[in-house]
N, C-alpha and C positions, 0 to 999 in steps of 0.2 A: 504494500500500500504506500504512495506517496504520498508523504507530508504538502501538507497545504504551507503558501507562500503569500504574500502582500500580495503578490501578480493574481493569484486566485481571488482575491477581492479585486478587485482591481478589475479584472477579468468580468466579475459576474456582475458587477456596477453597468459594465457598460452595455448589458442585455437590455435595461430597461430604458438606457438613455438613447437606441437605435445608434450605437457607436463601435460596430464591428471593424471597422475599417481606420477606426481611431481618426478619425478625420476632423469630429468635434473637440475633442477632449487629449490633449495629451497625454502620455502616461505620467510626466512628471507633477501635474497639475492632480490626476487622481492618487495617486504616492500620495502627495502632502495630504489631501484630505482624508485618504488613509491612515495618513501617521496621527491627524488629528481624531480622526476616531477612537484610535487605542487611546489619547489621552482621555478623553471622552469617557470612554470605558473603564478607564481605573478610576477616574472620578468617581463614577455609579458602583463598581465593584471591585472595591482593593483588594479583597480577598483572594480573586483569580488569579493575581500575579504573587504571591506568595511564596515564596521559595525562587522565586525566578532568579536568573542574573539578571537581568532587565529591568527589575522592580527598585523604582516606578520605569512604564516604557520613559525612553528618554523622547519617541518623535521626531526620529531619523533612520528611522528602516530602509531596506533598500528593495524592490520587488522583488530581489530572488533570496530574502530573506527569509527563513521558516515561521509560521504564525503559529507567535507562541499561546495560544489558550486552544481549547478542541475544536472542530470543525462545527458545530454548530454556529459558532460567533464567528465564522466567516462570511456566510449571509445578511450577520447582524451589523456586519462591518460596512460589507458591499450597500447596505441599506442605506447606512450614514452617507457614502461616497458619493451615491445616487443622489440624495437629497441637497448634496451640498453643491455636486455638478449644477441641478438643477436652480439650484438658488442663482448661479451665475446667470443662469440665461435669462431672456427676457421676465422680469421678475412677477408680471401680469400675467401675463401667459401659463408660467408655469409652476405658480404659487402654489396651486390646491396638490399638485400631484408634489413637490417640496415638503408638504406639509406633512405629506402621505408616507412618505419615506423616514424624514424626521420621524412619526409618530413609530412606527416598523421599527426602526431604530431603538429607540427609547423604551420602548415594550419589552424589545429583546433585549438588552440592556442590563434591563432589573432582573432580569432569570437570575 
């Protein structure tokens, strides 16, 4: 089994932004708000990182870096990256489905 990566969020962020072709979105731009999610994440849940070397994430991962909590919170990740991509774009437009994400995010979050 392969260990999941920042690129695996990263990756699954950009299913819902119509971003296969990375045309919209950089990878370095969805990094960052990756990296800001783990912060994000230790905010709501210190516990996870516990024992880690990393603990707290410092917020400079690299996408072929290993994500360090289980695979579950990599969706919860991808959520945040999603919402936060979406927050850049037109901010009318694409408020409600930002919010939608944020909320995905935050749900999963408190597990």
């Amino acid at each position: 089994m392969m260990a999941f990566t920042y690129q695996s969020a990263v990756d699954l962020a950009r299913i819902p932004l119509n971003d296969a072709g990375k045309d919209r979105y950089p990878d370095a731009a969805l990094l960052s708000f990756a990296n800001h999610g783990m912060l994000q994440i230790f905010m709501r849940r210190p516990d996870l990182f516990a024992g880690r070397f990393d603990n707290p994430p410092h917020g400079e991962h690299l996408l072929t870096d290993v994500f360090p909590l289980s695979g579950e919170y990599v969706q919860i990740l991808a959520d945040y990256v999603t919402a936060r991509a979406e927050m850049t774009d037109d901010e009318y437009i694409n408020a409600g489905r930002a919010a939608m994400f944020m909320q995905l995010f935050a749900s999963g979050a408190a597990i």
